[in-house]
C-alpha positions in Angstrom: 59.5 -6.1 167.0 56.4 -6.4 165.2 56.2 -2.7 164.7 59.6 -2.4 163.5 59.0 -4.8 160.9 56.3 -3.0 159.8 57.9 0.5 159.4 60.8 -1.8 157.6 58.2 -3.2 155.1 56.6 0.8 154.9 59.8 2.0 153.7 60.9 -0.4 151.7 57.8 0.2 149.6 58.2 4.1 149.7 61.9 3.5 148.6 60.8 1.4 145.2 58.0 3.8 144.4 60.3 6.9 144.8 63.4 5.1 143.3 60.7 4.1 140.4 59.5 7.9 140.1 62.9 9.4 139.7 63.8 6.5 136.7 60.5 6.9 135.2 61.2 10.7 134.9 64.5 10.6 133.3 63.5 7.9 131.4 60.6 9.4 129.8 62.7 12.8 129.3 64.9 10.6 127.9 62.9 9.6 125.3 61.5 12.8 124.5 64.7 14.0 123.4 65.7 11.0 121.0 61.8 11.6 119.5 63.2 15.6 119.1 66.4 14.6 118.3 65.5 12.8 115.5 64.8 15.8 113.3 66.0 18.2 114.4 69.3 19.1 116.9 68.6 19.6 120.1 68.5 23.0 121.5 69.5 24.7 124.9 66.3 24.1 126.4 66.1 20.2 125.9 69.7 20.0 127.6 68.8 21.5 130.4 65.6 19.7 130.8 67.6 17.0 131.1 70.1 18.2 133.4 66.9 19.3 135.8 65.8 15.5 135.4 69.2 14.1 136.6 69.1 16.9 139.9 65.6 15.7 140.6 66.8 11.9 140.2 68.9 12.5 142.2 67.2 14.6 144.9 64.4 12.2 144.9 67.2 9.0 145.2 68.2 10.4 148.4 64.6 10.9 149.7 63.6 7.2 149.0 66.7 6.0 150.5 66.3 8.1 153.7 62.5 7.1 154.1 63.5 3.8 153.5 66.8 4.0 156.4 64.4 6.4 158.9 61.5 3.3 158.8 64.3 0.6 160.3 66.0 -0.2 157.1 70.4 -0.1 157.0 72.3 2.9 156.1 73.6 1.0 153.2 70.5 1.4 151.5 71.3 4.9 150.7 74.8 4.0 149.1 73.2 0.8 147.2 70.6 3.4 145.8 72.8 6.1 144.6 75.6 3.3 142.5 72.0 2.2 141.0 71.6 5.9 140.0 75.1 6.6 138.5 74.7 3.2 136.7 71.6 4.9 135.0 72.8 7.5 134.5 75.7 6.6 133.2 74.2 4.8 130.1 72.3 7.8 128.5 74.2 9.0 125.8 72.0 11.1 124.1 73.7 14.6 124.8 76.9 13.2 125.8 79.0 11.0 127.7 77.0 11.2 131.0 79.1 10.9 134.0 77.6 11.8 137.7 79.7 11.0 140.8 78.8 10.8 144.0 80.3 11.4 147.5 78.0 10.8 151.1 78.3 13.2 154.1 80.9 11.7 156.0 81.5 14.1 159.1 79.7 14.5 162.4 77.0 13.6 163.1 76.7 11.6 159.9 77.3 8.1 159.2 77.3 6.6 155.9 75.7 10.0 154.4 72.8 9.7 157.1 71.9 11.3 160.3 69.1 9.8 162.6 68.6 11.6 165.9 65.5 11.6 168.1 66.4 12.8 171.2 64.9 13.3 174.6 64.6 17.4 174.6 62.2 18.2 172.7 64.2 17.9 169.2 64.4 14.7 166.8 66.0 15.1 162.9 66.2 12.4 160.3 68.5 13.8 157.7 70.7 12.8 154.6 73.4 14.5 152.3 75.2 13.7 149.3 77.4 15.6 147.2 76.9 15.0 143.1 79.2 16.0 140.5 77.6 15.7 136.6 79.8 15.8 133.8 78.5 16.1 130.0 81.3 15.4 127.4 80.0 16.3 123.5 81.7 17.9 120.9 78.9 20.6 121.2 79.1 21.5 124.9 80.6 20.3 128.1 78.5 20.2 131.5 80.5 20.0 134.7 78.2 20.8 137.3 78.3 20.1 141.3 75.5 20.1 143.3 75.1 19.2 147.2 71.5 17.3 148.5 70.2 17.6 152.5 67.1 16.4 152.7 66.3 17.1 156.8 62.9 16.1 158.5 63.2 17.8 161.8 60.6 17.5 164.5 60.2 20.2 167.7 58.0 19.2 170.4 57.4 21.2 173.6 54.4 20.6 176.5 53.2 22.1 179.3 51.0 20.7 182.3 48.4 21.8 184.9 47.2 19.7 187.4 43.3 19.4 187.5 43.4 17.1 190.8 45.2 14.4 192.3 47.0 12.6 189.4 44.9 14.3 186.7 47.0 16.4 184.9 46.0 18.1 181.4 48.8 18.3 178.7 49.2 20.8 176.0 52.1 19.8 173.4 52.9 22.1 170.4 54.6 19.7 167.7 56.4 21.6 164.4 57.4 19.4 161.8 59.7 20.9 159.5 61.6 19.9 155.9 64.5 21.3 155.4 64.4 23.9 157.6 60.6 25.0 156.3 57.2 24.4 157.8 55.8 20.9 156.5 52.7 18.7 156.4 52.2 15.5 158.5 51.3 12.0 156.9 50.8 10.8 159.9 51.5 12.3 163.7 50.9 10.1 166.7 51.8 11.4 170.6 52.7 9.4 173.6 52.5 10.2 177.2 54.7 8.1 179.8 53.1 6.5 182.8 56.4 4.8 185.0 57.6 2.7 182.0 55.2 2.6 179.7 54.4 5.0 176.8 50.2 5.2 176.5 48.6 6.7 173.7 45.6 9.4 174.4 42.2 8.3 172.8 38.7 10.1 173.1 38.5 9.3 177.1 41.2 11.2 178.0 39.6 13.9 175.9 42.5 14.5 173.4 42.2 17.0 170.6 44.4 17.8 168.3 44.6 21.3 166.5 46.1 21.5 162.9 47.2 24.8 161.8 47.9 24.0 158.5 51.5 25.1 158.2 53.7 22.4 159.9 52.4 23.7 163.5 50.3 21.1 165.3 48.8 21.6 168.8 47.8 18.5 171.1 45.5 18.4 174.3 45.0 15.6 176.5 43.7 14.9 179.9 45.6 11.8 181.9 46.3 10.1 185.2 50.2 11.0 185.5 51.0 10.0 189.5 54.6 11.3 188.7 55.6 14.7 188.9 57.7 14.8 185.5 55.3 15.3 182.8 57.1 13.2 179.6 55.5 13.2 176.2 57.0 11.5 172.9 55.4 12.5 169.3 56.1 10.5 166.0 55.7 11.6 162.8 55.6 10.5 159.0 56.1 13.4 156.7 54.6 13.4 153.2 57.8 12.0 151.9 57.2 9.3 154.2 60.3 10.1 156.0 59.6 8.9 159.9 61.2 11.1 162.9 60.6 11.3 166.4 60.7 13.3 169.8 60.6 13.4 173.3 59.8 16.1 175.9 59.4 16.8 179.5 56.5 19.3 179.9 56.9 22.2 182.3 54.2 22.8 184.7 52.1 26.1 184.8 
């Protein structure tokens, strides 16, 4: 319980630094414009600057929303986050009447525009989509633009085993953390092995190295006492968008 409260507290704090970053940013372009605006009209360029700035709101909305749903928090959070974004958006009129419109992934395997699975064979995903509509109503120009956000953590893990004698077994586990579909970096990676129905971590006395190849591939080593047969392994991981996913496996023996 204790740890669950703790990843609810890590994403909750992810979620208002993100949430903050995407404001601050169309804020500030925001008042860029009104400082250009005010002597001379603005141009192409500005307009799309600020249509960029809404995408990357809103992209960085749905990040902070799923960091904050992947660490324990509801899948409201995701819907409470985006009406906060339309609101804001909706009350910049410098170009326009802004209106963006929103609509979460609805269909299988998401819920409430969110899609948490960490299964048992080697895969685990921690995803989230949203489709955006923008509308920009001037006399000038009119925006209608629709644009579609997946953000997808997905986590591969697969181990093999040798047996060194009696229960000793060494365990090799290649774990490849990837963001929407390309390699990624870890935050922070942490691997189980199961002993009957417990989940240990390996530490320096079981001789545990771990190999990072700098491109999302990451390759663990341990040596354990594992009396069963079935080798199982489990890997967590915090991306650097904070987003959490696991994984488990069940290492073949060579």
């Amino acid at each position: 319980m204790k740890a669950k409260n703790n990843r609810e507290r890590s994403g909750q704090v992810v979620l208002v630094a993100v949430l903050a970053m995407a404001l601050i940013l169309l804020s500030t372009q925001v008042y860029v414009f009104e400082v250009q605006m005010s002597t001379v009209e603005a141009g192409s360029n500005d307009l799309n600057d600020y249509i960029f700035a809404v995408r990357l709101g809103s992209r960085n909305v749905v990040i902070g929303s799923l960091a904050n749903v992947s660490n324990g928090g509801s899948n409201s959070v995701l819907a409470t986050n985006l009406e906060g974004w339309v609101s804001l958006v909706g009350k910049e009129n410098q170009f326009g009447k802004s209106v963006l419109n929103h609509t979460v992934e609805g269909s299988y395997p998401y819920s409430a525009g969110v899609w948490l699975f960490w299964g048992n064979s080697g895969f685990g995903a921690s995803s989230a989509c949203v489709n955006f509509t923008f509308e920009l109503l001037d006399k000038e120009a009119n925006v209608n633009l629709s644009y579609y956000v997946n953000v997808t953590s997905t986590l591969l893990v697969q181990g093999t085993y040798r047996v060194v004698q009696g229960d000793e077994k060494q365990v090799n586990v290649t774990i490849n953390l990837l963001n929407e579909g390309s390699p990624a970096l870890a935050k922070q990676l942490t691997l189980y092995y199961r002993v009957s129905d417990s989940w240990r971590v390996p530490d320096y006395t079981n001789n545990y190295v771990v190999v990072d190849y700098g491109n999302g591939t990451y390759r663990a080593s341990f040596n354990a006492d594992i009396p069963s047969s079935t080798v199982e392994v489990s890997a967590t991981v915090r991306d650097q968008r904070e987003i959490y996913a696991r994984a488990n496996a069940t290492c073949t023996q060579t």
